[in-house]
N, C-alpha and C positions, 0 to 999 in steps of 0.2 A: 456432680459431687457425690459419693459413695455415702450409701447412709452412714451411721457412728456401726448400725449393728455388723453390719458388712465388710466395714474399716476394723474393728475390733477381730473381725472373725480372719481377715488376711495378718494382722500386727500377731493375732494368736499363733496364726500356722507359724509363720515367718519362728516366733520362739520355739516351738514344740520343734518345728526341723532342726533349729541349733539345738538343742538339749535331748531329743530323742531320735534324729533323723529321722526318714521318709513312713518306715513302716511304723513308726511309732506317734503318728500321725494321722490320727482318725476324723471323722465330723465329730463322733461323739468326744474325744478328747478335744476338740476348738469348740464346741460348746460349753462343755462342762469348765475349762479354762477363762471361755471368756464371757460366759453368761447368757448370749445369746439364744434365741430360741428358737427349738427346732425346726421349726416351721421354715424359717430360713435359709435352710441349705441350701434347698434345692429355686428357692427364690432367686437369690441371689447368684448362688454357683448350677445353674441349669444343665451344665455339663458335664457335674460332677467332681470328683475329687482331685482332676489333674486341673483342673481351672483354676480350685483355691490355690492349690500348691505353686501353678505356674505365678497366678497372683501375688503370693507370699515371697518367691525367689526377687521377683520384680520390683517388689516394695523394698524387699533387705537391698537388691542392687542399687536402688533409688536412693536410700537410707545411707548407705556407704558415700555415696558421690555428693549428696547436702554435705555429708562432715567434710570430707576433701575438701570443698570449694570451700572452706573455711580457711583454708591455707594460700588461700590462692595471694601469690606476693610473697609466699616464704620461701627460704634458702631450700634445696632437697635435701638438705640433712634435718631440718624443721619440718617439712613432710614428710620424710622416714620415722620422724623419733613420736612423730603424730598419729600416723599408722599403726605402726607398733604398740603407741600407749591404747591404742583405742580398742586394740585386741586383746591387750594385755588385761585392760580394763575386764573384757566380757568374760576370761577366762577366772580373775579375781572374785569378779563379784560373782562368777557362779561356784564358786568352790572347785572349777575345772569339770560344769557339768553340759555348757554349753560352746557349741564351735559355730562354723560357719555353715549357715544355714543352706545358702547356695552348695556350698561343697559337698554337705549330707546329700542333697537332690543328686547332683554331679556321679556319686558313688553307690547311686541306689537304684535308680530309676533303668527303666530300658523303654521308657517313653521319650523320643527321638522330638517330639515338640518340649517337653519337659528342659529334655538335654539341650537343644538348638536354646530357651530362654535361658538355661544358668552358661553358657554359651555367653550368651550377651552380655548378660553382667558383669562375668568375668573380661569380656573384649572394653566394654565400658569403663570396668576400674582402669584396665591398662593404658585407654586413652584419657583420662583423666592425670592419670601420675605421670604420665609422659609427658601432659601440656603443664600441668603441673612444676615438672623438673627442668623442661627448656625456658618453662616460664624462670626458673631459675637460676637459669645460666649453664643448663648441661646440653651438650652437643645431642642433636635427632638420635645419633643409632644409641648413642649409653641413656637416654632417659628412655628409649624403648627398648631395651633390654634390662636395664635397673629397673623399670618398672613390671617387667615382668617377671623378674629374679624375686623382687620385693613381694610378689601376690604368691608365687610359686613358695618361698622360701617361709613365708607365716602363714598359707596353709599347712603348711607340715611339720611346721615349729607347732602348731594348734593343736594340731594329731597326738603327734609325741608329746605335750604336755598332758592332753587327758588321760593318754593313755598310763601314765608315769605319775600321774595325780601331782605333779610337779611344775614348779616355774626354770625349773632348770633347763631343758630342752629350749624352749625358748628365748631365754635368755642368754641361750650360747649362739641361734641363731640371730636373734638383734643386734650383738653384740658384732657378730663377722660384716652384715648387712651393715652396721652402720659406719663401718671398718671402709666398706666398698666405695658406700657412698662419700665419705670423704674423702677417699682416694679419686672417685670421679670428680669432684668441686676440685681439689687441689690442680687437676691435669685440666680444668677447662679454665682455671687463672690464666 
């Protein structure tokens, strides 16, 4: 079990990547965020700075797949409209100042163990909404393709919201996606 101070100092990165991305993620920023003390760094993260980070991608990816399996037994239009609220959520409550933490890593890094971890997460969510959506009555190729449309398609609705300081982008994408995914429930009746 990870101590609280170590557990706080990964939950920290994990925020600062959504809100500041990579380079804007220091030790001394997860300290001063999460209280922790310096002495700790190198305690706990022995190998430095791509260890918390790799850590922090791990945990947001971990953190993503607890919410999913909260649907587990709902229609894919009840896990689409889940998804979406859950992003729509982080985009709200930060006034459009944080995105996907994983993503930030994804479009920053040129650490190839870094990239191979949001790698995972990313292949992780997609076999979660897959089993997810067959679990829901959608045929193998359309819940692994909607599920990959669905992760592809609110990463970039994410982007263009912040960048727009707007729910509009967004909401023109939820909007089409969930257009799809009824169109997949209708054809697998």
């Amino acid at each position: 079990m990870p101590s609280d101070s170590r557990q706080r100092m990964i939950e920290g990165a994990a925020r600062l990547l959504a809100e500041r991305g990579l380079q804007g993620t220091s030790f001394s920023e997860v300290l001063e965020l999460t209280g922790a003390p310096r002495g700790s760094i190198y305690h706990h993260f022995p190998d430095g700075k791509d260890q918390l980070i790799g850590e922090a991608v791990d945990f947001a990816g971990a953190r993503a797949i607890a919410f999913l399996d909260t649907k587990a037994g709902s229609s894919p239009t009840e896990v689409t409209e889940y998804f979406l609220y859950l992003w729509r959520e982080v985009l709200m409550r930060t006034n459009f100042q944080a995105g996907c933490s994983v993503l930030a890593v994804t479009v920053a890094t040129d650490s190839p163990s870094l990239l191979e971890r949001a790698a995972k997460v990313f292949r992780d969510w997609r076999a979660s909404l897959t089993e997810l959506f067959k679990a829901g009555g959608l045929a193998g190729a359309d819940a692994e393709r909607f599920a990959a449309t669905l992760i592809a398609s609110t990463e970039g609705a994410i982007v263009l919201s912040r960048a727009e300081q707007s729910m509009e982008p967004f909401d023109l994408v939820s909007e089409q996606l969930l257009g799809q995914v009824a169109a997949l429930e209708n054809r697998s009746v």
